[in-house]
PDB file of N, CA, C and O in Angstrom:
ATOM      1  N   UNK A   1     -46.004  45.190   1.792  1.00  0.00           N
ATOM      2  CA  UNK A   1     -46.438  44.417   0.664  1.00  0.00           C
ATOM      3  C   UNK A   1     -47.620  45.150   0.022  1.00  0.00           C
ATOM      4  O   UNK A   1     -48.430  45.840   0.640  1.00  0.00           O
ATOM      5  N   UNK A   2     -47.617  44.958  -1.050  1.00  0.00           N
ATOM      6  CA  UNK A   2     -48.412  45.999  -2.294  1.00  0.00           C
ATOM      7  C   UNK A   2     -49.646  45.117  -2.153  1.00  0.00           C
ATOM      8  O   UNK A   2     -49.488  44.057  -1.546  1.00  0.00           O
ATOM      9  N   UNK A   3     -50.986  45.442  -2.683  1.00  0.00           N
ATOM     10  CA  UNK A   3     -52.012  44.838  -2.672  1.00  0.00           C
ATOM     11  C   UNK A   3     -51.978  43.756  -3.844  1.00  0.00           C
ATOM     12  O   UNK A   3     -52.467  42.629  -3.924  1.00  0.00           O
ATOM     13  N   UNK A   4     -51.158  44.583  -4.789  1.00  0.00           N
ATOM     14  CA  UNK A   4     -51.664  43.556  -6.140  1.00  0.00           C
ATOM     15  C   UNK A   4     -50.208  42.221  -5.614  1.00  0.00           C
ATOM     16  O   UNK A   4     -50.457  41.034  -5.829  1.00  0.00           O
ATOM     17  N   UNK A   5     -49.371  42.452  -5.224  1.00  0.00           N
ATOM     18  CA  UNK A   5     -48.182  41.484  -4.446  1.00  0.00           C
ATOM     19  C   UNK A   5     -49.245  40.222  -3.909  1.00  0.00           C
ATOM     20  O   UNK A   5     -49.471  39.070  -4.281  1.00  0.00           O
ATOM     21  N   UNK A   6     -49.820  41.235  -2.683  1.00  0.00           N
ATOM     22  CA  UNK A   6     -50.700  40.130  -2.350  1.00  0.00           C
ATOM     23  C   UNK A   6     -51.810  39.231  -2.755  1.00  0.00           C
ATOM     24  O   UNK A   6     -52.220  38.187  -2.249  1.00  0.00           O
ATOM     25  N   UNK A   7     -52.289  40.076  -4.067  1.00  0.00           N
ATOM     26  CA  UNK A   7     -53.106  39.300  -5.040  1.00  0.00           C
ATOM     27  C   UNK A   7     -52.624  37.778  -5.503  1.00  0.00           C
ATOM     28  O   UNK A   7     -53.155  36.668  -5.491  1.00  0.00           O
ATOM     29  N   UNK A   8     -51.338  38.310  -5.917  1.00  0.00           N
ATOM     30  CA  UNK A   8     -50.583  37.296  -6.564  1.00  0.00           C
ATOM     31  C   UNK A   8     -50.104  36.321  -5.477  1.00  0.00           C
ATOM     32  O   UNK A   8     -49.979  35.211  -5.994  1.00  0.00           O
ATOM     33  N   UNK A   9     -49.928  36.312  -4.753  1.00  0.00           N
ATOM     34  CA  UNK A   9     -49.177  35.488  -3.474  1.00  0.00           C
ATOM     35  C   UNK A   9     -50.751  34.363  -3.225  1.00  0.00           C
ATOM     36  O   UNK A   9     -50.848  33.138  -3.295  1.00  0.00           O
ATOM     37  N   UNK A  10     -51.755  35.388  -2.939  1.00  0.00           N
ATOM     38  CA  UNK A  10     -53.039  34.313  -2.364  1.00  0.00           C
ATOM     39  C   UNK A  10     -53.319  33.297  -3.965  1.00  0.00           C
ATOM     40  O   UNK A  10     -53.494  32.086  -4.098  1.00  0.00           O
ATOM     41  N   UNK A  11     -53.266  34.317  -4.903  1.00  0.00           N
ATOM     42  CA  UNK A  11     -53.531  33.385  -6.403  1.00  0.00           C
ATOM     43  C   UNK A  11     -52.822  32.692  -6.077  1.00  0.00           C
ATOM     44  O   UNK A  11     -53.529  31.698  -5.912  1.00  0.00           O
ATOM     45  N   UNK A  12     -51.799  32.398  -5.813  1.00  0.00           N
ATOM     46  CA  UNK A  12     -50.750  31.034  -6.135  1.00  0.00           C
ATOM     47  C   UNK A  12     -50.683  29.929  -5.017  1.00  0.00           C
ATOM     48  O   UNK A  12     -50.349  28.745  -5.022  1.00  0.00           O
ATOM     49  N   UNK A  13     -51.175  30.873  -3.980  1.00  0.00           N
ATOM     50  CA  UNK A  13     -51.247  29.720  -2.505  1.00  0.00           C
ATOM     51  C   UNK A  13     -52.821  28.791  -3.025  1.00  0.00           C
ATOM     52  O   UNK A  13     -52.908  27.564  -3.000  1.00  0.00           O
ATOM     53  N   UNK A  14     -53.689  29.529  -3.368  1.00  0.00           N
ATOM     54  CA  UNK A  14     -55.030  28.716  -3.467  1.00  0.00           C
ATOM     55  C   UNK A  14     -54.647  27.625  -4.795  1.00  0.00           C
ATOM     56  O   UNK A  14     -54.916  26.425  -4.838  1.00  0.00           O
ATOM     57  N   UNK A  15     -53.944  28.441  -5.834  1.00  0.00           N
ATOM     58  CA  UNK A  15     -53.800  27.566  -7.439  1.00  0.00           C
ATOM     59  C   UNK A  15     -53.057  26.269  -6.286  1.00  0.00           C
ATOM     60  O   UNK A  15     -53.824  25.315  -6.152  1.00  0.00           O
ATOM     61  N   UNK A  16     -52.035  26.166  -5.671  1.00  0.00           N
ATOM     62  CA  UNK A  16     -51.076  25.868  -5.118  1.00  0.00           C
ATOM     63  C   UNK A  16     -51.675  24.485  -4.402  1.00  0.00           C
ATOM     64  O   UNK A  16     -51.212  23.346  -4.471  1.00  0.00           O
ATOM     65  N   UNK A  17     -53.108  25.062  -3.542  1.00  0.00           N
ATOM     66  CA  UNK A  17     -53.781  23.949  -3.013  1.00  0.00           C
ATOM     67  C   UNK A  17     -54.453  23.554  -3.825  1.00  0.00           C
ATOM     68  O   UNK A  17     -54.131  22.404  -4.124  1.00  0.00           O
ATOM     69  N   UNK A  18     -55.624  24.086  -4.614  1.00  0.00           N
ATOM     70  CA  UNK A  18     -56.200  22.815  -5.812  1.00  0.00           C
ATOM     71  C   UNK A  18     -55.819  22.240  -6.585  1.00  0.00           C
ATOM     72  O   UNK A  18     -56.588  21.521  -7.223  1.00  0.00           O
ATOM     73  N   UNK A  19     -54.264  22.299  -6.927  1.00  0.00           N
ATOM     74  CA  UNK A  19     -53.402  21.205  -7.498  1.00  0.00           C
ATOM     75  C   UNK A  19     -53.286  20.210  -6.310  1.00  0.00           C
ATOM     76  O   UNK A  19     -53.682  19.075  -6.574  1.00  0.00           O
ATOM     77  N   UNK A  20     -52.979  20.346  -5.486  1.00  0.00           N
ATOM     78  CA  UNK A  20     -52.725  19.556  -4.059  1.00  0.00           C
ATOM     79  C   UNK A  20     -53.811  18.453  -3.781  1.00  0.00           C
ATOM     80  O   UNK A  20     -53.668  17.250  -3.562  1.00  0.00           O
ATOM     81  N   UNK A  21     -54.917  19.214  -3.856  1.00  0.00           N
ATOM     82  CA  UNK A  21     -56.099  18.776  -2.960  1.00  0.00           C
ATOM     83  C   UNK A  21     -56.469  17.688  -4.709  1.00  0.00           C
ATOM     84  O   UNK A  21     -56.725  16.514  -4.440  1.00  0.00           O
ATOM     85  N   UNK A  22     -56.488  17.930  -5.857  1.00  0.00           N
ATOM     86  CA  UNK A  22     -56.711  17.253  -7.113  1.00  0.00           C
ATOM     87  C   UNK A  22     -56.043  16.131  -6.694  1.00  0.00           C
ATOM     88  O   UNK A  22     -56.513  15.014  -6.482  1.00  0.00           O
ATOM     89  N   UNK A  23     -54.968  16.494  -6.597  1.00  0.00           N
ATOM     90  CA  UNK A  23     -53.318  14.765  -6.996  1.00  0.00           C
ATOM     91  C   UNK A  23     -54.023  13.803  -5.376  1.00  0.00           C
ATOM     92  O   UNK A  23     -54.413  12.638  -5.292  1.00  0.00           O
ATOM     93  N   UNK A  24     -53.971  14.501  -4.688  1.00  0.00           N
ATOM     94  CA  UNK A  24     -54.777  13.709  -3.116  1.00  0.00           C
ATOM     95  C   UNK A  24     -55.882  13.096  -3.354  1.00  0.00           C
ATOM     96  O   UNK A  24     -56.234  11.976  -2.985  1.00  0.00           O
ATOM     97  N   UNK A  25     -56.630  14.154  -4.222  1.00  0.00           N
ATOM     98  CA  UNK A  25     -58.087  13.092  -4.229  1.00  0.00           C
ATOM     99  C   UNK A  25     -57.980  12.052  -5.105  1.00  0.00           C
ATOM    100  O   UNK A  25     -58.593  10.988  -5.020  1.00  0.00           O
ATOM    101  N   UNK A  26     -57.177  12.373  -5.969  1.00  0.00           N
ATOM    102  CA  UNK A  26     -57.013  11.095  -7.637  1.00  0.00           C
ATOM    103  C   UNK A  26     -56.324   9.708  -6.744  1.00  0.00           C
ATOM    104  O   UNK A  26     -56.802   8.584  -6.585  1.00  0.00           O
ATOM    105  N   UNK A  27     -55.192  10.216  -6.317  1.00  0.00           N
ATOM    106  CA  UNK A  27     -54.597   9.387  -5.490  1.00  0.00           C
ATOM    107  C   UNK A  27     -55.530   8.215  -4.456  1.00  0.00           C
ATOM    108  O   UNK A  27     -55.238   7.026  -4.331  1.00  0.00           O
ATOM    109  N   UNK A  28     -56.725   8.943  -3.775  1.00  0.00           N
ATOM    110  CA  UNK A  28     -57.779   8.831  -2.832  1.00  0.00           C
ATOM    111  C   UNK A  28     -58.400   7.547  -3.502  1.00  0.00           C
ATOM    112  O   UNK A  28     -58.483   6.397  -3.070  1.00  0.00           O
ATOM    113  N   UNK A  29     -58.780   8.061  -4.604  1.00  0.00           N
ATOM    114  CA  UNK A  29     -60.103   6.873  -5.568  1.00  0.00           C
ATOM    115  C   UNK A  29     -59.033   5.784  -6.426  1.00  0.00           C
ATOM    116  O   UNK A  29     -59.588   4.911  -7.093  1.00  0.00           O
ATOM    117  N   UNK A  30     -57.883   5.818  -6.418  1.00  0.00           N
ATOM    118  CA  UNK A  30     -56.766   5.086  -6.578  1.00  0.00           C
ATOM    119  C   UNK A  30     -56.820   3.752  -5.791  1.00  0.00           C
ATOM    120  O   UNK A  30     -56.984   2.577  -6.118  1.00  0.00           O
ATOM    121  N   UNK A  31     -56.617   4.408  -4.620  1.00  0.00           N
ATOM    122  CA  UNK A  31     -56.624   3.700  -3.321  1.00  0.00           C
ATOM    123  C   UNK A  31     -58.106   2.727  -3.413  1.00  0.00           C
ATOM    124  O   UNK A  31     -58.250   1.534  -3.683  1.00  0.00           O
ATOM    125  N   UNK A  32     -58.769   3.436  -3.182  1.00  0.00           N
ATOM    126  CA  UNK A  32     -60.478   2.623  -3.379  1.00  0.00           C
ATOM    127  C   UNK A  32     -60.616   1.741  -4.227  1.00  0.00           C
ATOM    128  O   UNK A  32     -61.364   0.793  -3.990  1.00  0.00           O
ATOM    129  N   UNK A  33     -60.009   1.827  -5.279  1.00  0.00           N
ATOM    130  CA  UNK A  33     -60.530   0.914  -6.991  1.00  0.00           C
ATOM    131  C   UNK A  33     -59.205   0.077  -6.500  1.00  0.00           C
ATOM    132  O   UNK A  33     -59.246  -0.851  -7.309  1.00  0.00           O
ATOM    133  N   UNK A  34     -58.044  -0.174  -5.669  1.00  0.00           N
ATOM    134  CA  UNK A  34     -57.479  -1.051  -5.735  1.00  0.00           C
ATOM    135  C   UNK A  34     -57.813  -2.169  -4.725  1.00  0.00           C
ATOM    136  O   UNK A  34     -57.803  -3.393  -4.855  1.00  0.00           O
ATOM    137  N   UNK A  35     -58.134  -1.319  -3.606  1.00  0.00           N
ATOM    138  CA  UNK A  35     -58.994  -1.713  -2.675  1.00  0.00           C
ATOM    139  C   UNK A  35     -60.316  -2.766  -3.360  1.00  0.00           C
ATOM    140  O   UNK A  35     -60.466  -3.938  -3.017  1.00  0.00           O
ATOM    141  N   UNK A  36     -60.586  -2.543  -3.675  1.00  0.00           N
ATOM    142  CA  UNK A  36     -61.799  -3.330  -4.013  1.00  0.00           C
ATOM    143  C   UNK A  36     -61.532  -4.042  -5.265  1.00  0.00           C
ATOM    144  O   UNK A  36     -62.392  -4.920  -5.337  1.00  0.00           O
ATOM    145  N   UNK A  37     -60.722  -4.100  -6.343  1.00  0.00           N
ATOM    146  CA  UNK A  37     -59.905  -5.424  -7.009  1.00  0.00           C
ATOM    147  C   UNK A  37     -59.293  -6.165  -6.099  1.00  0.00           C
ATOM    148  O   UNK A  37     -59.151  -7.268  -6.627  1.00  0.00           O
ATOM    149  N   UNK A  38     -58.824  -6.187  -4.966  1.00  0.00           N
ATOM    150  CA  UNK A  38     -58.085  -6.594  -4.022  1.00  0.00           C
ATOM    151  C   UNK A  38     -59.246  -7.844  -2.786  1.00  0.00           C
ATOM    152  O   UNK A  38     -59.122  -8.904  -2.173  1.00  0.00           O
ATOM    153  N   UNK A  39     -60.268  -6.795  -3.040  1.00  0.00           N
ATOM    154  CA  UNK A  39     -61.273  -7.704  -1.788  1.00  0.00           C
ATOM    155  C   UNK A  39     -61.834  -8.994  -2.668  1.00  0.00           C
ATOM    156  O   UNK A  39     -61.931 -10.196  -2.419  1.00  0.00           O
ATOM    157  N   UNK A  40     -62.201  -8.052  -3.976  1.00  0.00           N
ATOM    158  CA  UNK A  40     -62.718  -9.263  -4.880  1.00  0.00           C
ATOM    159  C   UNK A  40     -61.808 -10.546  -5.627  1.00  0.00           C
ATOM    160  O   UNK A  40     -62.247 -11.492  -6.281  1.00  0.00           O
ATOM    161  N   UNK A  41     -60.357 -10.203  -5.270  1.00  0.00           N
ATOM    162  CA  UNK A  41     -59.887 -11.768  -5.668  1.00  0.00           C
ATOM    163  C   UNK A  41     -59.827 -12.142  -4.367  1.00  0.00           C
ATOM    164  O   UNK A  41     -60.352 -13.253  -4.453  1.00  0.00           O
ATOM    165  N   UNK A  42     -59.506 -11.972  -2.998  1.00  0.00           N
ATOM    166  CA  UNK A  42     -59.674 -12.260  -2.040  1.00  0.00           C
ATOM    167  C   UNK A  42     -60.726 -13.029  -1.436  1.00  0.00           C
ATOM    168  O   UNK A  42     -60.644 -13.780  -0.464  1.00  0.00           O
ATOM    169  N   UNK A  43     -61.531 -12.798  -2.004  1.00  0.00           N
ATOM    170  CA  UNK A  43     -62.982 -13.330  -2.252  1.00  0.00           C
ATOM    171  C   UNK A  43     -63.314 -14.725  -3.265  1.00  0.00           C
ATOM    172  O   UNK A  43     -63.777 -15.774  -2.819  1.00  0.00           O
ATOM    173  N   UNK A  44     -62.977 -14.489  -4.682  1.00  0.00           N
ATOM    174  CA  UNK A  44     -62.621 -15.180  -5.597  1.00  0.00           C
ATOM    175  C   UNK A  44     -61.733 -16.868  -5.131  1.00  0.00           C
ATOM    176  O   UNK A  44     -61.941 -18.020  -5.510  1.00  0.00           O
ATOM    177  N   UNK A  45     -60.658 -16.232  -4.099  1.00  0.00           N
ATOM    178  CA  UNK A  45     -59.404 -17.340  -3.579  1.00  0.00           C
ATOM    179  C   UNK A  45     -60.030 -17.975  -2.528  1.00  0.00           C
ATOM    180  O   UNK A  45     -59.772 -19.171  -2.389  1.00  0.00           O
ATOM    181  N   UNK A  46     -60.930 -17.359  -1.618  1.00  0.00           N
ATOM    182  CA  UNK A  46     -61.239 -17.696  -0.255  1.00  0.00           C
ATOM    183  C   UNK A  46     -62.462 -19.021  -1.288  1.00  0.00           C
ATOM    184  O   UNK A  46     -62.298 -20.241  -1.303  1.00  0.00           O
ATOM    185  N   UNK A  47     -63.255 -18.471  -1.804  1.00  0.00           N
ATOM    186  CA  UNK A  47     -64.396 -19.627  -2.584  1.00  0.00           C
ATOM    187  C   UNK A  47     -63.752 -20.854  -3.267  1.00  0.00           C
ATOM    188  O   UNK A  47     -64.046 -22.028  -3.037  1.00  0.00           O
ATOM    189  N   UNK A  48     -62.757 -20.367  -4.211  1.00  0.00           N
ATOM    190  CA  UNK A  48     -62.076 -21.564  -4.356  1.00  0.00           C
ATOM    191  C   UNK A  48     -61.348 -22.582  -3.543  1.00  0.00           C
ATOM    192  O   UNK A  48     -60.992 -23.683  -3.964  1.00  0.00           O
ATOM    193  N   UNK A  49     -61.107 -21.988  -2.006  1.00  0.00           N
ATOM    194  CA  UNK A  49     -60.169 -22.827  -1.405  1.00  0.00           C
ATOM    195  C   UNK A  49     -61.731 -23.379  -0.765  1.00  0.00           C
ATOM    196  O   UNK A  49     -61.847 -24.600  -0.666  1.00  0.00           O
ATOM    197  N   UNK A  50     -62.740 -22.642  -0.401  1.00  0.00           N
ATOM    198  CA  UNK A  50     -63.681 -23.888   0.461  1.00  0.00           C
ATOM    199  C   UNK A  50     -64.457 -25.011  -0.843  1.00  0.00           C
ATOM    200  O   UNK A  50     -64.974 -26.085  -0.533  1.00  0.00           O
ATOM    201  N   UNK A  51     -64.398 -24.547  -2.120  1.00  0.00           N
ATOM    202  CA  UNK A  51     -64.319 -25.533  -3.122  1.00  0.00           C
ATOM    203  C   UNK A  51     -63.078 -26.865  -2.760  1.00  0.00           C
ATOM    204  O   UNK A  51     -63.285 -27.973  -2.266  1.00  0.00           O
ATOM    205  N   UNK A  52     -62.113 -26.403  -3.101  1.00  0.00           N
ATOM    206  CA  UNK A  52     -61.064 -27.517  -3.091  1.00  0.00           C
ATOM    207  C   UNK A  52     -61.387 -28.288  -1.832  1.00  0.00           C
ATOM    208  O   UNK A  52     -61.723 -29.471  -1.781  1.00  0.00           O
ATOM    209  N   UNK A  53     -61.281 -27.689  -1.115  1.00  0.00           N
ATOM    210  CA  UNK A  53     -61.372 -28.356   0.763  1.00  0.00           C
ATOM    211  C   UNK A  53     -63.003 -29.120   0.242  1.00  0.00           C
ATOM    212  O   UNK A  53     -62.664 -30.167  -0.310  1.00  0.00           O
ATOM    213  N   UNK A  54     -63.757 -29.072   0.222  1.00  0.00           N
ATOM    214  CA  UNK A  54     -65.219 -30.118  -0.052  1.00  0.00           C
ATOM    215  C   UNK A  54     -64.212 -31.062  -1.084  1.00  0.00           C
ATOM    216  O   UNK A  54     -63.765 -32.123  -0.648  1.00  0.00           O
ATOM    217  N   UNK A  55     -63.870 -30.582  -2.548  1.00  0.00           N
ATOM    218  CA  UNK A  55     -63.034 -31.693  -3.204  1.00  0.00           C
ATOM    219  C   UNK A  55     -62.293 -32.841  -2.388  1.00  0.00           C
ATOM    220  O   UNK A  55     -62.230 -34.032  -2.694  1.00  0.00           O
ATOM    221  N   UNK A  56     -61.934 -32.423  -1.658  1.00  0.00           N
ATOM    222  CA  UNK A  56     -60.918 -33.229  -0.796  1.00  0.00           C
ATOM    223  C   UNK A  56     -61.687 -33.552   0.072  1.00  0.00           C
ATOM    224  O   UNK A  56     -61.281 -34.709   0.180  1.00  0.00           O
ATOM    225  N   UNK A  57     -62.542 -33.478   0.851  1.00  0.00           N
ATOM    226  CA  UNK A  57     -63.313 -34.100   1.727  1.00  0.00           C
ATOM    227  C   UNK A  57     -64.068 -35.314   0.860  1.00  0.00           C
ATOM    228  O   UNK A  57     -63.660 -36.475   0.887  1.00  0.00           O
ATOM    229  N   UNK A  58     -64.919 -34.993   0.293  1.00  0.00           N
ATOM    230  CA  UNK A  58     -65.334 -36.000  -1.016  1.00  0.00           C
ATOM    231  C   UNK A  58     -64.712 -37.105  -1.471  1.00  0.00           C
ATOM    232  O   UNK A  58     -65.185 -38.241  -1.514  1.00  0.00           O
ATOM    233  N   UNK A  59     -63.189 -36.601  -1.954  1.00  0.00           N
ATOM    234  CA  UNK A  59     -62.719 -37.620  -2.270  1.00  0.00           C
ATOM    235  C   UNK A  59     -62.304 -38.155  -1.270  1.00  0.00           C
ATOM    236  O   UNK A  59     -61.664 -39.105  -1.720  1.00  0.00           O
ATOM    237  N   UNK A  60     -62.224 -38.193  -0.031  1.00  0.00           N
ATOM    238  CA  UNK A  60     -61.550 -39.091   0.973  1.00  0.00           C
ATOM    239  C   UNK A  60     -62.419 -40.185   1.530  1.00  0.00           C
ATOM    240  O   UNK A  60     -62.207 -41.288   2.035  1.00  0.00           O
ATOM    241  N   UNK A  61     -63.729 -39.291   1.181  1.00  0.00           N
ATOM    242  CA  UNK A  61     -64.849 -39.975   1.401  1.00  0.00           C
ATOM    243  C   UNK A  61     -65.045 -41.318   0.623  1.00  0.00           C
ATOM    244  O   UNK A  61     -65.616 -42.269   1.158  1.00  0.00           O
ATOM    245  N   UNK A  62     -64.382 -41.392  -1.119  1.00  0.00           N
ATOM    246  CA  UNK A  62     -64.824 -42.247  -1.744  1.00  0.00           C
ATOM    247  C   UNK A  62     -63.587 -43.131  -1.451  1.00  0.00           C
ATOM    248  O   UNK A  62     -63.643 -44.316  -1.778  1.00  0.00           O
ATOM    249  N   UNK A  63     -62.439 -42.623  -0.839  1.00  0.00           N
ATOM    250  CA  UNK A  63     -61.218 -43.506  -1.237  1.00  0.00           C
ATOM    251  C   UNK A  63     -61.159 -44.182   0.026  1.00  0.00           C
ATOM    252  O   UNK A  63     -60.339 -45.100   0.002  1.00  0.00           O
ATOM    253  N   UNK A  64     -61.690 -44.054   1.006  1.00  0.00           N
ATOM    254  CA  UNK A  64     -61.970 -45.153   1.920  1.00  0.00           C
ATOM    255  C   UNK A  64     -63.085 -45.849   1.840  1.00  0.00           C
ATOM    256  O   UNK A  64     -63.297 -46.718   2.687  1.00  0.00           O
ATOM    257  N   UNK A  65     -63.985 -45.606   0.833  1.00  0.00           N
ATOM    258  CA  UNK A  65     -65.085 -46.272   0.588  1.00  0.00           C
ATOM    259  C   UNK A  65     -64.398 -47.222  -0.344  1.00  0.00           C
ATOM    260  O   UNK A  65     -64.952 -48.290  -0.604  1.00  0.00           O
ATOM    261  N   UNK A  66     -63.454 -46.977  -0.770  1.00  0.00           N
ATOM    262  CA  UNK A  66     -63.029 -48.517  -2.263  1.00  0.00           C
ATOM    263  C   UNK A  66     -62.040 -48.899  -1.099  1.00  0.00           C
ATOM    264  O   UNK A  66     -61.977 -50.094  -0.811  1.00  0.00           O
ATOM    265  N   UNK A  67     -61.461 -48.232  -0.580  1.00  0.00           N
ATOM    266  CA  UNK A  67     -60.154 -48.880   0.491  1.00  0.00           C
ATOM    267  C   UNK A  67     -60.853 -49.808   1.597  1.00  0.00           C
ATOM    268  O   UNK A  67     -60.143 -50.251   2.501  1.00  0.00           O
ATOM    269  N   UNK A  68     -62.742 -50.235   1.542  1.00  0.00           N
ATOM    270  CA  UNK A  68     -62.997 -50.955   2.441  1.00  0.00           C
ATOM    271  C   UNK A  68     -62.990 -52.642   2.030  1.00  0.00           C
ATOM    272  O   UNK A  68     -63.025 -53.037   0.864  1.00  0.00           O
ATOM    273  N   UNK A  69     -62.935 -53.577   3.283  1.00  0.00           N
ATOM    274  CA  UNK A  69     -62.875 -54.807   2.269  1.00  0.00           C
ATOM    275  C   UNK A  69     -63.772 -55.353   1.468  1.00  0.00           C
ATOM    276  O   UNK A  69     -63.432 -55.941   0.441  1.00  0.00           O
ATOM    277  N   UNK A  70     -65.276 -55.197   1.922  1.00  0.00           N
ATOM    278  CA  UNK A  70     -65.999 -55.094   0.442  1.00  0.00           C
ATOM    279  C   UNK A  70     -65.953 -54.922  -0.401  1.00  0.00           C
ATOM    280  O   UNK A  70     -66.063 -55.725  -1.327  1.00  0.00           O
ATOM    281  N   UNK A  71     -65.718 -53.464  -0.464  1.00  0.00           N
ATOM    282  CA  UNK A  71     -65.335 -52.764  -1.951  1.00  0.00           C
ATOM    283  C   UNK A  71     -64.169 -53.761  -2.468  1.00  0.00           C
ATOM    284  O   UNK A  71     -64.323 -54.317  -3.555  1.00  0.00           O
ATOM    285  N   UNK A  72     -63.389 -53.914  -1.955  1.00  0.00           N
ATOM    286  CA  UNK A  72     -62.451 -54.550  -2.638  1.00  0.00           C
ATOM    287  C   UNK A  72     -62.767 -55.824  -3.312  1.00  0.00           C
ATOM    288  O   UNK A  72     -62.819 -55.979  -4.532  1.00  0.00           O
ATOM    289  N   UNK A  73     -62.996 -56.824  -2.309  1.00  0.00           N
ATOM    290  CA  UNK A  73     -64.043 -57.907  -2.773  1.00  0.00           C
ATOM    291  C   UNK A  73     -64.536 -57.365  -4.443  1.00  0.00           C
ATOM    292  O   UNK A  73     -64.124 -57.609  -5.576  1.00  0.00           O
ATOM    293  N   UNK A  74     -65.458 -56.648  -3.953  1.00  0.00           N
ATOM    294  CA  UNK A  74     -66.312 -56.437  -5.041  1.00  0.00           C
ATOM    295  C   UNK A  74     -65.536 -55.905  -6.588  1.00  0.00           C
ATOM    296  O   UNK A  74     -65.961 -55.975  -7.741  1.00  0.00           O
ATOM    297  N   UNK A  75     -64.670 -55.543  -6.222  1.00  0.00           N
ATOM    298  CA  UNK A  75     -63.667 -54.738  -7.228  1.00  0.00           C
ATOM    299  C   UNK A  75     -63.419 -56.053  -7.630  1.00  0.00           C
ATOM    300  O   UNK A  75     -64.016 -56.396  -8.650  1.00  0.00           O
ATOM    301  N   UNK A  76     -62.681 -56.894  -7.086  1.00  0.00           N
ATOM    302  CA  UNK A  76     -61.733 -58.110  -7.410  1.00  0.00           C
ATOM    303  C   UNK A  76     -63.006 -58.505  -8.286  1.00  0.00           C
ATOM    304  O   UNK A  76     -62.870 -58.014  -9.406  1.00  0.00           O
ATOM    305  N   UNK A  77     -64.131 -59.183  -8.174  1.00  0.00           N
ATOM    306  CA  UNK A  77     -65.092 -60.001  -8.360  1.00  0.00           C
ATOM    307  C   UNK A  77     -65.161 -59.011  -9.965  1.00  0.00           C
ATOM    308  O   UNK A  77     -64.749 -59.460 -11.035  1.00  0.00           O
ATOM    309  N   UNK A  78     -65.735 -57.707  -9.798  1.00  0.00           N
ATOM    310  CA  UNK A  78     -65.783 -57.235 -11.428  1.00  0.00           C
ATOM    311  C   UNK A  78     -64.598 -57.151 -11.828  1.00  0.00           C
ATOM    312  O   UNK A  78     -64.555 -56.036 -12.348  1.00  0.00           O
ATOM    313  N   UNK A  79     -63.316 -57.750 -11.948  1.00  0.00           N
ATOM    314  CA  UNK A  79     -62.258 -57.689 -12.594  1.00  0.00           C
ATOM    315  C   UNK A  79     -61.846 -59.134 -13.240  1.00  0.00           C
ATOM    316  O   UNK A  79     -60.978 -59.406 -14.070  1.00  0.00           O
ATOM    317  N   UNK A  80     -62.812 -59.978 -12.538  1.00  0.00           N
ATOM    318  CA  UNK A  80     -62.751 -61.319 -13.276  1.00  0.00           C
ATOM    319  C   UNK A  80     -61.848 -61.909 -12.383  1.00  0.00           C
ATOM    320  O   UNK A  80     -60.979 -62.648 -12.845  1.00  0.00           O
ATOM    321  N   UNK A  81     -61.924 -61.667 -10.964  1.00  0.00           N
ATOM    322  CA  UNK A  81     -60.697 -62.573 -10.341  1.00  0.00           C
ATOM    323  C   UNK A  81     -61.445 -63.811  -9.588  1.00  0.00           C
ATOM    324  O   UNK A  81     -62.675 -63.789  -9.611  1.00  0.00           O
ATOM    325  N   UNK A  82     -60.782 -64.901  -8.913  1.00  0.00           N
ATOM    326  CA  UNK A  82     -61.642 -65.396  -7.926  1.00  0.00           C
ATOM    327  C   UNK A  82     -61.308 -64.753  -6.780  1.00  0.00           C
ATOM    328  O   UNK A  82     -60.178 -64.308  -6.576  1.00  0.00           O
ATOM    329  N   UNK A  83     -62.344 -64.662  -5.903  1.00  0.00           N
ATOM    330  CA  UNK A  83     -62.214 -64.519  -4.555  1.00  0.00           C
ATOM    331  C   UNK A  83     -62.662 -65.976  -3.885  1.00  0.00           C
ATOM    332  O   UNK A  83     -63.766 -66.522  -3.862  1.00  0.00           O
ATOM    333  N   UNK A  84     -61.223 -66.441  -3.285  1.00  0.00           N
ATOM    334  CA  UNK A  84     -62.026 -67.340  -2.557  1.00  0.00           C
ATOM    335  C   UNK A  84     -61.990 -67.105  -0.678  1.00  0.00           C
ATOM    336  O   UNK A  84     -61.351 -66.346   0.051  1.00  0.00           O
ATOM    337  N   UNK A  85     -62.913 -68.069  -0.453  1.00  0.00           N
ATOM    338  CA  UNK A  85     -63.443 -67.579   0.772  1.00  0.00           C
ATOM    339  C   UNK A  85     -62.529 -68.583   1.834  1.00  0.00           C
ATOM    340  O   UNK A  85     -62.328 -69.788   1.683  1.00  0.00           O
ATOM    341  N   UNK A  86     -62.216 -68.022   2.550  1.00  0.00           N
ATOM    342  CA  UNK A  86     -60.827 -68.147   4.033  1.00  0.00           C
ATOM    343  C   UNK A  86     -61.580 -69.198   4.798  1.00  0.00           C
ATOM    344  O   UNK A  86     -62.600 -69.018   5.463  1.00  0.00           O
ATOM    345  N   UNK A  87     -61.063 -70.091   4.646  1.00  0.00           N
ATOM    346  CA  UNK A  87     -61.411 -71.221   5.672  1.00  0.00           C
ATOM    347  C   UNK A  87     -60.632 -71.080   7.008  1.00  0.00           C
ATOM    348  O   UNK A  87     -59.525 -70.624   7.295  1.00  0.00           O
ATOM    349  N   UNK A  88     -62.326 -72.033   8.189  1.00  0.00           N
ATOM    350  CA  UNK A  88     -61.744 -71.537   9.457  1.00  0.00           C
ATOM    351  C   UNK A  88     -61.294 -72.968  10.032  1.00  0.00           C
ATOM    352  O   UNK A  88     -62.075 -73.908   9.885  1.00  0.00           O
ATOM    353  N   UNK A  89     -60.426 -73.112  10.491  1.00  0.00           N
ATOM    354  CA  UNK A  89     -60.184 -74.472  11.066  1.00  0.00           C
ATOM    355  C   UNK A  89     -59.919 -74.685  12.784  1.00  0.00           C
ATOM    356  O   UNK A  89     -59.721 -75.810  13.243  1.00  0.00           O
TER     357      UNK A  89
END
């Protein structure tokens, strides 16, 4: 093999890898920037679900608070009803 042969052979093996090693690294920070759109709705979903979950704790909180018989009473009474009171015999 001729020297200038081999000129050309190493030119094209090195051109050969910094195309290589370019598309790998682009590919690389690809990976990263999806990676991290990925953590941040993950993040985004996880906050909203311990939102909803308090929603729902809350409200269970109030709906056995009207589901008690007081409350009810008291509901009936601002609705203009009578409540009358259960005789004991």
């Amino acid at each position: 093999m001729t020297q200038e042969k081999m000129r050309k052979v190493i030119a094209a093996c090195v051109s050969a890898a910094t195309v290589l090693f370019v598309l790998l690294f682009t590919y690389l920070i690809y990976q990263w920037v999806t990676l991290a759109v990925l953590n941040e709705r993950e993040q985004k979903l996880q906050d909203e679900i311990t939102r909803l979950e308090q929603t729902l704790e809350d409200d269970t909180k109030v709906a056995e608070h009207y589901e008690s018989e007081l409350m009810k009473q008291w509901l009936a009474i601002q609705q203009g009803w009578r409540v009358e009171e259960e005789e004991d015999d």
